[in-house]
PQR file of N, CA, C, O and H, with PARSE charges and radii, in Angstrom:
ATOM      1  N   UNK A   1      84.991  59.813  92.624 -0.4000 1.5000
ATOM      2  CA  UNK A   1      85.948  59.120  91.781 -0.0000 2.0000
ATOM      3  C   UNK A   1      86.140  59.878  90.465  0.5500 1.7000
ATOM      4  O   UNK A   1      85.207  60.559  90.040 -0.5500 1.4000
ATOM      5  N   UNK A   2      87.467  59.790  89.696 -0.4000 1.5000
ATOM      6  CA  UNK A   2      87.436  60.821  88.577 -0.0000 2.0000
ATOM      7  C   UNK A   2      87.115  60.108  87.463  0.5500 1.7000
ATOM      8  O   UNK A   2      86.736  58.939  87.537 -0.5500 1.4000
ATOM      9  H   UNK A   2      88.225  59.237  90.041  0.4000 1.0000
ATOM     10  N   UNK A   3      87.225  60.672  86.486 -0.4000 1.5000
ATOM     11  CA  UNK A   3      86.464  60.093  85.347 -0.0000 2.0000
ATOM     12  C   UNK A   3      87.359  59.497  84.265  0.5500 1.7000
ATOM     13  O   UNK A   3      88.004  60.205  83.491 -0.5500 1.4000
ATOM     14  H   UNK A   3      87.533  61.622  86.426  0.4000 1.0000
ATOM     15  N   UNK A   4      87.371  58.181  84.247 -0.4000 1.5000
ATOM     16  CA  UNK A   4      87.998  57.086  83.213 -0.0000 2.0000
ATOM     17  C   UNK A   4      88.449  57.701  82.105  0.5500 1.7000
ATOM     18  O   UNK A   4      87.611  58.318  81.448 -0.5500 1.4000
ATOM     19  H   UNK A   4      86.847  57.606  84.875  0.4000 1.0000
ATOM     20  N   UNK A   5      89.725  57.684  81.679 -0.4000 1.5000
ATOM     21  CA  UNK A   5      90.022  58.195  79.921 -0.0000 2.0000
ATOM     22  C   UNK A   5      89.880  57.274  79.416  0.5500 1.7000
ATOM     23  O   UNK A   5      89.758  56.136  79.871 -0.5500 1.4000
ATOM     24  H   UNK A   5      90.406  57.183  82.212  0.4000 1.0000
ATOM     25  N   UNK A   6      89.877  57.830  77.886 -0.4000 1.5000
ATOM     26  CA  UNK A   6      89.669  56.937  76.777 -0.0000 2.0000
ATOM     27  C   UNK A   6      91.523  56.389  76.330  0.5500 1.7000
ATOM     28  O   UNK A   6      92.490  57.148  76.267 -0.5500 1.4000
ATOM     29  H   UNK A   6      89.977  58.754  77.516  0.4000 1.0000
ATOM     30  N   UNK A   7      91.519  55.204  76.138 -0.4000 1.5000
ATOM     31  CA  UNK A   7      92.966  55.139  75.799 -0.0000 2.0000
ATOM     32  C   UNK A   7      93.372  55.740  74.548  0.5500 1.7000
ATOM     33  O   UNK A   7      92.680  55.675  73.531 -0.5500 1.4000
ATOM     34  H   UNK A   7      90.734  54.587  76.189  0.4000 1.0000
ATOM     35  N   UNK A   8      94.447  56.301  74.614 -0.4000 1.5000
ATOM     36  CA  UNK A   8      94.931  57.135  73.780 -0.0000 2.0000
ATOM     37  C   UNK A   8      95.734  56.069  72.749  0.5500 1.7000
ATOM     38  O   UNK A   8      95.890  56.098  71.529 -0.5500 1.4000
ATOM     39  H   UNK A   8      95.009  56.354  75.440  0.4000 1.0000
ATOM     40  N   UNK A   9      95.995  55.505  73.361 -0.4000 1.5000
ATOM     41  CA  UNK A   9      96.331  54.032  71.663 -0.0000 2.0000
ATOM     42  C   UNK A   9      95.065  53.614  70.888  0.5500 1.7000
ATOM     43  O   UNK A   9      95.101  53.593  69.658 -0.5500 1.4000
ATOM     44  H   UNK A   9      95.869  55.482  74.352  0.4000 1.0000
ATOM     45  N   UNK A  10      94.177  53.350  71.424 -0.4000 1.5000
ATOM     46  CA  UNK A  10      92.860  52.859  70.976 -0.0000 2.0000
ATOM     47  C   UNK A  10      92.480  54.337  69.984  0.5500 1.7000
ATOM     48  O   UNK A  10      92.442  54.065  68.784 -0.5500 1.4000
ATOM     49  H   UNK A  10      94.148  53.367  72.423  0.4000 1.0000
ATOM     50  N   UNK A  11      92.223  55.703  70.286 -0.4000 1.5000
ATOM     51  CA  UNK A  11      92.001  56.799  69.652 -0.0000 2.0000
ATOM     52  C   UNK A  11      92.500  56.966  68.167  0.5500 1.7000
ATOM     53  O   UNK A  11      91.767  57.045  67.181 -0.5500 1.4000
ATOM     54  H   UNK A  11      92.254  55.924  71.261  0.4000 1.0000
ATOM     55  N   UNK A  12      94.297  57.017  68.184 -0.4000 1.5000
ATOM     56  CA  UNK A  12      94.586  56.861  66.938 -0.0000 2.0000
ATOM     57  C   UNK A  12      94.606  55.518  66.362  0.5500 1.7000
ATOM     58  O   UNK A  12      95.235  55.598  65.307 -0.5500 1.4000
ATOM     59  H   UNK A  12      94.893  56.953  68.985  0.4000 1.0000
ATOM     60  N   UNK A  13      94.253  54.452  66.541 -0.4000 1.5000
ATOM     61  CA  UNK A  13      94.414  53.328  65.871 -0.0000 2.0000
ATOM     62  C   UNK A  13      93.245  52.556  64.952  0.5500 1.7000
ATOM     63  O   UNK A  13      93.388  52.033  63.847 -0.5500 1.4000
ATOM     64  H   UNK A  13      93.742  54.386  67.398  0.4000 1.0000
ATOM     65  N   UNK A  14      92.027  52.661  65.785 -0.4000 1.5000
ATOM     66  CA  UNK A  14      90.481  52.665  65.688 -0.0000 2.0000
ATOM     67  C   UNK A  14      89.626  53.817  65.149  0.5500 1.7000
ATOM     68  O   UNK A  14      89.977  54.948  65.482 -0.5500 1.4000
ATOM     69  H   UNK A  14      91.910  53.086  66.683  0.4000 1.0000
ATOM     70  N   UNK A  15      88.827  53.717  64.563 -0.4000 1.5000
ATOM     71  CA  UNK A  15      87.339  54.566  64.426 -0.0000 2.0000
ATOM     72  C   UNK A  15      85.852  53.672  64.530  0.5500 1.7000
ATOM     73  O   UNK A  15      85.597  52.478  64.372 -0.5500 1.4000
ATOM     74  H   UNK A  15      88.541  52.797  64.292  0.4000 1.0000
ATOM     75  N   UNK A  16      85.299  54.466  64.758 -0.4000 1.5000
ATOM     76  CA  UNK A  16      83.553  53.976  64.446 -0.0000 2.0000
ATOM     77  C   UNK A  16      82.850  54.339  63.246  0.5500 1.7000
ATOM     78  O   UNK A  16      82.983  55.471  62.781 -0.5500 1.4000
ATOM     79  H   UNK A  16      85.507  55.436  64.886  0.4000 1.0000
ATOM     80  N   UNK A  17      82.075  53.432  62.674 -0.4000 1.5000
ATOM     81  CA  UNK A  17      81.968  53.732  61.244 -0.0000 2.0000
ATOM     82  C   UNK A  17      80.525  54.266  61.862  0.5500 1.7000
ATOM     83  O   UNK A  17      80.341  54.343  63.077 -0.5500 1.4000
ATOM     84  H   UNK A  17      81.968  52.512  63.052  0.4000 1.0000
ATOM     85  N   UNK A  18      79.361  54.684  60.721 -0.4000 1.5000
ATOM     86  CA  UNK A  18      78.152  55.005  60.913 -0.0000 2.0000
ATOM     87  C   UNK A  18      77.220  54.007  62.166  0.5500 1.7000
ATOM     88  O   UNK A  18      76.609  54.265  63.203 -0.5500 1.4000
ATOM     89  H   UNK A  18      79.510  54.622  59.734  0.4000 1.0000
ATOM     90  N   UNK A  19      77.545  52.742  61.350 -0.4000 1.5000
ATOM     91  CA  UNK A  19      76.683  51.742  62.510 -0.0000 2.0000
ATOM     92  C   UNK A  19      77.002  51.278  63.464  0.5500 1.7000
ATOM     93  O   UNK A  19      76.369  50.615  64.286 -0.5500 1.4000
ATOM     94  H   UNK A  19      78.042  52.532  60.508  0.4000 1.0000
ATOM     95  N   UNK A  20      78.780  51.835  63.399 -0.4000 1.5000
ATOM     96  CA  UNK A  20      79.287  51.406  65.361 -0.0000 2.0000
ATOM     97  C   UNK A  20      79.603  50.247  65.141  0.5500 1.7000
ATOM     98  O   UNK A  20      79.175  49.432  65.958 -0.5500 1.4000
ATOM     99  H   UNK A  20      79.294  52.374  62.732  0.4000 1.0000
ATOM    100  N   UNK A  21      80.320  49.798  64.167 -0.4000 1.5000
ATOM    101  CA  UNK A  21      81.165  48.950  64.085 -0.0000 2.0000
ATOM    102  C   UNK A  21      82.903  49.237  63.852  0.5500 1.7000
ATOM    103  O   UNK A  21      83.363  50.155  63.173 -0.5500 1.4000
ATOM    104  H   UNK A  21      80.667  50.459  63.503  0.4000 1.0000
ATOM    105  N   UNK A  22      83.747  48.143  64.642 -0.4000 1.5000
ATOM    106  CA  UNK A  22      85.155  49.087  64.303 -0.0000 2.0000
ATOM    107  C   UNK A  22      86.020  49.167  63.383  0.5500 1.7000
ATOM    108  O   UNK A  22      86.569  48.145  62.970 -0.5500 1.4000
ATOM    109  H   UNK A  22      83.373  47.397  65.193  0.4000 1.0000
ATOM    110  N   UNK A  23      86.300  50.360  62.899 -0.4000 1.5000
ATOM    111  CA  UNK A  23      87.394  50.411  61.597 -0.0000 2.0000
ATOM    112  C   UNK A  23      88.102  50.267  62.206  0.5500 1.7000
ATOM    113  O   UNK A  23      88.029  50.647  63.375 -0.5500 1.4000
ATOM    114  H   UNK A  23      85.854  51.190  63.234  0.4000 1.0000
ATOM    115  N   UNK A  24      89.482  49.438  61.546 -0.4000 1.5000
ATOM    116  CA  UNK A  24      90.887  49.086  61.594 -0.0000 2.0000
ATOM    117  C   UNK A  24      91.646  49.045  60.338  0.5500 1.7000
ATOM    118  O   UNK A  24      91.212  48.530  59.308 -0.5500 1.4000
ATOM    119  H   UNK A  24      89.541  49.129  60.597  0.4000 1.0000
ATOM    120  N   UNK A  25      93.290  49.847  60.510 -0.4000 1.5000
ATOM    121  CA  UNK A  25      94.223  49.169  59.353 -0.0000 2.0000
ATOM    122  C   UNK A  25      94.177  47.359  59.314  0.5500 1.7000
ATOM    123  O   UNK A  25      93.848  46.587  60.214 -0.5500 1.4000
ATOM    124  H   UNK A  25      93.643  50.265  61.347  0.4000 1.0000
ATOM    125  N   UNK A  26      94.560  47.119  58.155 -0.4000 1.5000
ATOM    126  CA  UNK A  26      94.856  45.720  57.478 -0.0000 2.0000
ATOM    127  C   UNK A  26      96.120  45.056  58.759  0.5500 1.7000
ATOM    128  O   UNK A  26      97.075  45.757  59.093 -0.5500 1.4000
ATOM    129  H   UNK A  26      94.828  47.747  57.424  0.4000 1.0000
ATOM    130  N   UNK A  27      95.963  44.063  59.167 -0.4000 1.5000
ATOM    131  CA  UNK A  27      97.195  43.745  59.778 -0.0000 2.0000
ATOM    132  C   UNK A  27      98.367  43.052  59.027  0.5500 1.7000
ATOM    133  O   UNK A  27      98.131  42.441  57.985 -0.5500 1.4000
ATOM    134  H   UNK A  27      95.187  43.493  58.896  0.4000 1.0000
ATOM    135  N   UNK A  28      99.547  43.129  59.503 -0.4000 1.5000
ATOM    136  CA  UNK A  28     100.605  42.303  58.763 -0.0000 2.0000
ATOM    137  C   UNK A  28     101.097  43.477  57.275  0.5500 1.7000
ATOM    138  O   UNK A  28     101.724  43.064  56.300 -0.5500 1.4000
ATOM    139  H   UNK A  28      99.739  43.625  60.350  0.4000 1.0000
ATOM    140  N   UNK A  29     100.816  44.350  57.379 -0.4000 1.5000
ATOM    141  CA  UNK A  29     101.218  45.002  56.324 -0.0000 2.0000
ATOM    142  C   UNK A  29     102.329  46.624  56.734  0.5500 1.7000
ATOM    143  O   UNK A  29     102.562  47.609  56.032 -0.5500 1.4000
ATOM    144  H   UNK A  29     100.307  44.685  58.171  0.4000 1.0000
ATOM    145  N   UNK A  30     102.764  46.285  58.082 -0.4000 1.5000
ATOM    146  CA  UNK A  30     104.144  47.163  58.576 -0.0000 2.0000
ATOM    147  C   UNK A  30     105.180  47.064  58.093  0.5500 1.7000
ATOM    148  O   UNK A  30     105.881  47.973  57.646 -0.5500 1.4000
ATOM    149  H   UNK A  30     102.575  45.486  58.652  0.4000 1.0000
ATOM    150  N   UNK A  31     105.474  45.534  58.143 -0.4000 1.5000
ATOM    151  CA  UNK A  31     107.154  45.191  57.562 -0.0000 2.0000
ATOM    152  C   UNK A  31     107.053  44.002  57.140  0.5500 1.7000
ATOM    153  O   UNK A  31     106.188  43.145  57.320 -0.5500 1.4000
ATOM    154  H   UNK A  31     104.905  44.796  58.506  0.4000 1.0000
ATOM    155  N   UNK A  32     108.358  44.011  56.346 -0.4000 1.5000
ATOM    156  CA  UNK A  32     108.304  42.188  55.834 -0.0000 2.0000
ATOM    157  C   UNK A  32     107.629  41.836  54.411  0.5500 1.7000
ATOM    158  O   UNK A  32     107.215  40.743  54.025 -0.5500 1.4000
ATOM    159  H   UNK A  32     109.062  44.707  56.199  0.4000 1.0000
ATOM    160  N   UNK A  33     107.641  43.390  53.578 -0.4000 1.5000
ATOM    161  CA  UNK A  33     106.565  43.191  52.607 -0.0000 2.0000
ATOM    162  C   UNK A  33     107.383  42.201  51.429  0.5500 1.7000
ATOM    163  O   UNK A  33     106.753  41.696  50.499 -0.5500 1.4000
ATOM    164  H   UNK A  33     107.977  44.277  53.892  0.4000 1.0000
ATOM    165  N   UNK A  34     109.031  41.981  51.627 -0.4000 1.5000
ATOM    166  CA  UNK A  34     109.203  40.910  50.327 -0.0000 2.0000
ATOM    167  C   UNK A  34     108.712  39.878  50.542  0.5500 1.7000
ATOM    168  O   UNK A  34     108.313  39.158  49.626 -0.5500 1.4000
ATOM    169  H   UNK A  34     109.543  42.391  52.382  0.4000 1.0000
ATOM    170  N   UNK A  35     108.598  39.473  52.119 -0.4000 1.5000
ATOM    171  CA  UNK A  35     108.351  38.085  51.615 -0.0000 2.0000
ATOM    172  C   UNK A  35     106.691  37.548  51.336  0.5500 1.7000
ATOM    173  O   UNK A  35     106.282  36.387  51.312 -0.5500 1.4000
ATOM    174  H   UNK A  35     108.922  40.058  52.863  0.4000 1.0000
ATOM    175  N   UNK A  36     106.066  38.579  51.179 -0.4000 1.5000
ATOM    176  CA  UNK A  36     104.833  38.191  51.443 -0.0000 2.0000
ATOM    177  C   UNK A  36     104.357  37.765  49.550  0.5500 1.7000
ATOM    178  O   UNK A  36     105.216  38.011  48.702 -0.5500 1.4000
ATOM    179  H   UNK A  36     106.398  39.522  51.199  0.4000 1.0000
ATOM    180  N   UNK A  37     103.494  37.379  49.261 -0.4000 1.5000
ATOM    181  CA  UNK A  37     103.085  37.493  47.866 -0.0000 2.0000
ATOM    182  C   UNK A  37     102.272  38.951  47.717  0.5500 1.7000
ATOM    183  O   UNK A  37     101.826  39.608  48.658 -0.5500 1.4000
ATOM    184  H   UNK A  37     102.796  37.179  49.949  0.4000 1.0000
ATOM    185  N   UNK A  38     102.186  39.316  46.176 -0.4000 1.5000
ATOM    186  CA  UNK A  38     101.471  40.605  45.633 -0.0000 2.0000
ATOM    187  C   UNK A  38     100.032  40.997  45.726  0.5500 1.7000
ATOM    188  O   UNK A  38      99.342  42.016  45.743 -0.5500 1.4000
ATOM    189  H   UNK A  38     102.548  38.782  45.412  0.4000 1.0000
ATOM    190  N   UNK A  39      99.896  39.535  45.787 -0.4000 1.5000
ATOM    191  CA  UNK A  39      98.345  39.198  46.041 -0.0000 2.0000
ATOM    192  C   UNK A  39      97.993  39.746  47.352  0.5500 1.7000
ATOM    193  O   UNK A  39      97.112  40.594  47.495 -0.5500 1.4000
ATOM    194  H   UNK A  39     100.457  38.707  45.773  0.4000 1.0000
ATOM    195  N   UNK A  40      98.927  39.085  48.638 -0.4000 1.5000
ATOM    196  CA  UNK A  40      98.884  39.433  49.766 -0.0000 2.0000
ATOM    197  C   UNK A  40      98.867  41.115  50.438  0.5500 1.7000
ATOM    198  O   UNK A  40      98.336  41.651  51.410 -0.5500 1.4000
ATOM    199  H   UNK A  40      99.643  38.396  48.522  0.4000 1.0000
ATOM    200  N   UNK A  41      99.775  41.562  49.297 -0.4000 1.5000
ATOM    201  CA  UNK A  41     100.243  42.777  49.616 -0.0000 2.0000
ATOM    202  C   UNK A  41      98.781  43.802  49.147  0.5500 1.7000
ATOM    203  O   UNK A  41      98.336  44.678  49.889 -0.5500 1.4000
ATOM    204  H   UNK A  41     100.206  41.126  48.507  0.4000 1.0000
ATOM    205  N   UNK A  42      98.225  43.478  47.851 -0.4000 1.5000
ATOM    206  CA  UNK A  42      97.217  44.217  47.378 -0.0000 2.0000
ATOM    207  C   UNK A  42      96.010  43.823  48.210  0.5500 1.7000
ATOM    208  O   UNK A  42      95.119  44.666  48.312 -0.5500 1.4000
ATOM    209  H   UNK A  42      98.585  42.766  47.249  0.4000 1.0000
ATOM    210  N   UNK A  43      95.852  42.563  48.864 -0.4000 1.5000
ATOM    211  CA  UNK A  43      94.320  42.185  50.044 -0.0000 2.0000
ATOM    212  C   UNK A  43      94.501  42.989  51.246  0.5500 1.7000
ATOM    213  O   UNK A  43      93.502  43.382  51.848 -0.5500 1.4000
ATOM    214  H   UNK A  43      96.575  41.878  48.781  0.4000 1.0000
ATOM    215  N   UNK A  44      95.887  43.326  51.733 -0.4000 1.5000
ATOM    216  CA  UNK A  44      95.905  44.034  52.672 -0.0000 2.0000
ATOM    217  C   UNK A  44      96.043  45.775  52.759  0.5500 1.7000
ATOM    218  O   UNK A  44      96.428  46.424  53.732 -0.5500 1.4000
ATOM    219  H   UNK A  44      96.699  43.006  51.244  0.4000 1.0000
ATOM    220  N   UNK A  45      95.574  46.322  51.341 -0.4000 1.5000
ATOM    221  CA  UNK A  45      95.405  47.811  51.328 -0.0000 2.0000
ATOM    222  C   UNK A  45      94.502  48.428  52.212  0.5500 1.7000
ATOM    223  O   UNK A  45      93.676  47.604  52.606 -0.5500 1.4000
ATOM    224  H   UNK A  45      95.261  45.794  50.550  0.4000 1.0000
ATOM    225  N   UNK A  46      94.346  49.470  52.645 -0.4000 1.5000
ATOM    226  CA  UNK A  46      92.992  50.151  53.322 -0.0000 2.0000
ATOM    227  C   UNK A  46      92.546  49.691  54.815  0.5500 1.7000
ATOM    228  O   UNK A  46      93.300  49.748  55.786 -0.5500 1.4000
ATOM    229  H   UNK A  46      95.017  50.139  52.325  0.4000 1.0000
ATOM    230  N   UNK A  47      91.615  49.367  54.839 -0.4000 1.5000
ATOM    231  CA  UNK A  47      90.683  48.998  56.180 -0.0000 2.0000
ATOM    232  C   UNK A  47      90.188  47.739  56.077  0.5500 1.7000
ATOM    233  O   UNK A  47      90.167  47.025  55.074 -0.5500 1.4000
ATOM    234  H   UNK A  47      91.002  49.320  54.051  0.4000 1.0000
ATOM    235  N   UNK A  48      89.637  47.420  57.596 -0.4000 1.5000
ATOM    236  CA  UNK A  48      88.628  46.099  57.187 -0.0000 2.0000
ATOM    237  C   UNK A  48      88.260  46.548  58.747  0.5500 1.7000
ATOM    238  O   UNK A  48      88.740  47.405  59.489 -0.5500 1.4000
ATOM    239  H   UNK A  48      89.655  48.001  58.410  0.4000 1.0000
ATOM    240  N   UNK A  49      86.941  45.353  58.943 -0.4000 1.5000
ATOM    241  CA  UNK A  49      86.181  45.928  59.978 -0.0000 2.0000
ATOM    242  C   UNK A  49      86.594  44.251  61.076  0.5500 1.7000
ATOM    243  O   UNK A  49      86.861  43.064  60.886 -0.5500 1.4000
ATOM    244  H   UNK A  49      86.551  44.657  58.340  0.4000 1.0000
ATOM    245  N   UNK A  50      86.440  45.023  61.979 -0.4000 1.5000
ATOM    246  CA  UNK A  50      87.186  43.909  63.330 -0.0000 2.0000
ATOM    247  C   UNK A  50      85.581  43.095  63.737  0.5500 1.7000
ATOM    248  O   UNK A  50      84.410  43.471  63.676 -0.5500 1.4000
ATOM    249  H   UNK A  50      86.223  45.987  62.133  0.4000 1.0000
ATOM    250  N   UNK A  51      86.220  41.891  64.139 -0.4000 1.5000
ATOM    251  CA  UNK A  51      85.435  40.855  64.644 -0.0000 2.0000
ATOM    252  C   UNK A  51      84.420  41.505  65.678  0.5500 1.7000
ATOM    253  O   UNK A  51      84.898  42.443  66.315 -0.5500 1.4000
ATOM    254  H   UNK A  51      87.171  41.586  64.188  0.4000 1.0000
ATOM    255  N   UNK A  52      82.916  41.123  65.997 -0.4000 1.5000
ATOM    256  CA  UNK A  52      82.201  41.704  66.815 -0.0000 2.0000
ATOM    257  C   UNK A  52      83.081  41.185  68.313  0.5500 1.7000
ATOM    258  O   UNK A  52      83.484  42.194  68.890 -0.5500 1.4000
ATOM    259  H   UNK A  52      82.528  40.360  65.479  0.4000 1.0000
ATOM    260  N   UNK A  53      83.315  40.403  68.767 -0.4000 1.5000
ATOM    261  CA  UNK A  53      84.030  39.791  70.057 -0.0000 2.0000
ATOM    262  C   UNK A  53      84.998  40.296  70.179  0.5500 1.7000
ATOM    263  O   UNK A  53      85.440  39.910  71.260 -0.5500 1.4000
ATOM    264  H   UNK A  53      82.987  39.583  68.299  0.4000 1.0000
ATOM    265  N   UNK A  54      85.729  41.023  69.695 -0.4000 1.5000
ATOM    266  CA  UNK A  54      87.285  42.176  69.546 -0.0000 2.0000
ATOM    267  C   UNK A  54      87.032  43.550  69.634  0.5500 1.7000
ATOM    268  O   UNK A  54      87.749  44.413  70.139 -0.5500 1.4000
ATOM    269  H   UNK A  54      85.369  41.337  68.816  0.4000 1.0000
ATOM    270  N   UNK A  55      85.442  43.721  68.845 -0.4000 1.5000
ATOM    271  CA  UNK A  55      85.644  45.284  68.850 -0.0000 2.0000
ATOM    272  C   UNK A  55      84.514  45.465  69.962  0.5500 1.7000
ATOM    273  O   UNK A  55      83.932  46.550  69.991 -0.5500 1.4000
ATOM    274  H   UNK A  55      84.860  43.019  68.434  0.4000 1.0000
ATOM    275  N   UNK A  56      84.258  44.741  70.634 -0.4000 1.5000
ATOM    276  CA  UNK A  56      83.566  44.796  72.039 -0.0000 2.0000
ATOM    277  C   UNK A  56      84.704  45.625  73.203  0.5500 1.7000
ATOM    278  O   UNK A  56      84.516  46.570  73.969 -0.5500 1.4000
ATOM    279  H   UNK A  56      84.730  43.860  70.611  0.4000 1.0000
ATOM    280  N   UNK A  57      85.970  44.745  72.904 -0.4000 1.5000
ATOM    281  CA  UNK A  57      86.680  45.003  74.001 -0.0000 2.0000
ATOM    282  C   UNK A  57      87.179  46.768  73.786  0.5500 1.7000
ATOM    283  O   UNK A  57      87.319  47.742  74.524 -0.5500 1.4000
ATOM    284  H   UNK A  57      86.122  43.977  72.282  0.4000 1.0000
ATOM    285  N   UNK A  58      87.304  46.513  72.566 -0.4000 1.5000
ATOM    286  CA  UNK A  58      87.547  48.197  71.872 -0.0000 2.0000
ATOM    287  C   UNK A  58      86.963  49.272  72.244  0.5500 1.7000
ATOM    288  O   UNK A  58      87.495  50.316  72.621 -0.5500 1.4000
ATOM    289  H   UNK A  58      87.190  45.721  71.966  0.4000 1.0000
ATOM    290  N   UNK A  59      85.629  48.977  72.121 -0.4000 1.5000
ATOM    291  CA  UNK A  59      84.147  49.818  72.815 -0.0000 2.0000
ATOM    292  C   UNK A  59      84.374  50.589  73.789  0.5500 1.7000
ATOM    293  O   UNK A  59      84.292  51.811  73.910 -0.5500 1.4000
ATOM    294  H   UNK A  59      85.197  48.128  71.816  0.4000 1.0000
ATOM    295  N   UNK A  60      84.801  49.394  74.792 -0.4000 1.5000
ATOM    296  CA  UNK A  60      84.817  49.884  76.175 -0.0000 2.0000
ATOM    297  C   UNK A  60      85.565  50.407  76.010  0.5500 1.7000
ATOM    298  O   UNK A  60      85.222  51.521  76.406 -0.5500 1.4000
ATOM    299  H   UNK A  60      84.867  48.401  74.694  0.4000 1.0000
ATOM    300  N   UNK A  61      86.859  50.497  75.530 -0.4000 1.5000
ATOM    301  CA  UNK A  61      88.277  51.526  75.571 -0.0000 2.0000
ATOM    302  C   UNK A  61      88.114  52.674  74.899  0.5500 1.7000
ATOM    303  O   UNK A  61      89.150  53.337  74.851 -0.5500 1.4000
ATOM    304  H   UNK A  61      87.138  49.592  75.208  0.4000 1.0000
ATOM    305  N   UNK A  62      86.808  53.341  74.144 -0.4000 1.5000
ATOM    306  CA  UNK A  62      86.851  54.313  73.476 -0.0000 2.0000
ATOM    307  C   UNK A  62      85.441  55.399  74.614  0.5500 1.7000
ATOM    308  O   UNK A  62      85.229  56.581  74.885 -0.5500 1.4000
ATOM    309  H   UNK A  62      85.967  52.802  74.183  0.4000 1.0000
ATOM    310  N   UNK A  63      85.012  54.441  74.835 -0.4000 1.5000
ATOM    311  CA  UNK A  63      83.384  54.729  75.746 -0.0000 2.0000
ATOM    312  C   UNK A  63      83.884  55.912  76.547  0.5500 1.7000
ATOM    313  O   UNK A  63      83.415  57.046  76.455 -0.5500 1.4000
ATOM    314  H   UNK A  63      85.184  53.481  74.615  0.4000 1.0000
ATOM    315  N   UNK A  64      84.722  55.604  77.216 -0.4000 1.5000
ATOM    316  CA  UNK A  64      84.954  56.716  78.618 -0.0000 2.0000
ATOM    317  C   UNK A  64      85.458  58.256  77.353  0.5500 1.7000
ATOM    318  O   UNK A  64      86.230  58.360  76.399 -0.5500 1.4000
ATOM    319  H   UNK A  64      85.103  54.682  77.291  0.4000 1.0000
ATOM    320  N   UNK A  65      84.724  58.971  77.905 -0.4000 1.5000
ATOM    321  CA  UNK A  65      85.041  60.069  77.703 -0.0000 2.0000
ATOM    322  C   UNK A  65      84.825  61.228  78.266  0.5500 1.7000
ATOM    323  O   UNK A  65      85.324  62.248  77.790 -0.5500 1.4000
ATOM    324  H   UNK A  65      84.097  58.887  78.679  0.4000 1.0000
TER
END
């Protein structure tokens, strides 16, 4: 049997930080930025790290290599 890829959406979208937990962009911050508040707009700068039950499923999609 050949050998599983890693998804190539998951690659650029995700990283693993030191302890193997998953980095992600902020969500909700693509489009739509008038209507949001400033507040909203400045909480969603940078990264934040994904739920352990989400970045499980992630895992597996980065694992095969």
């Amino acid at each position: 049997m050949p050998k599983l890829k890693t998804k190539s959406s998951v690659k650029k979208r995700f990283s693993l930080t030191a302890t193997g937990k998953v980095r992600m962009s902020q969500s909700g911050k693509q489009h739509g930025m008038i209507k949001r508040s400033n507040k909203q707009i400045r909480n969603k700068r940078g990264t934040t790290i994904m739920s352990p039950q989400d970045s499980k499923i992630i895992k597996s999609f980065m694992s095969h290599g």
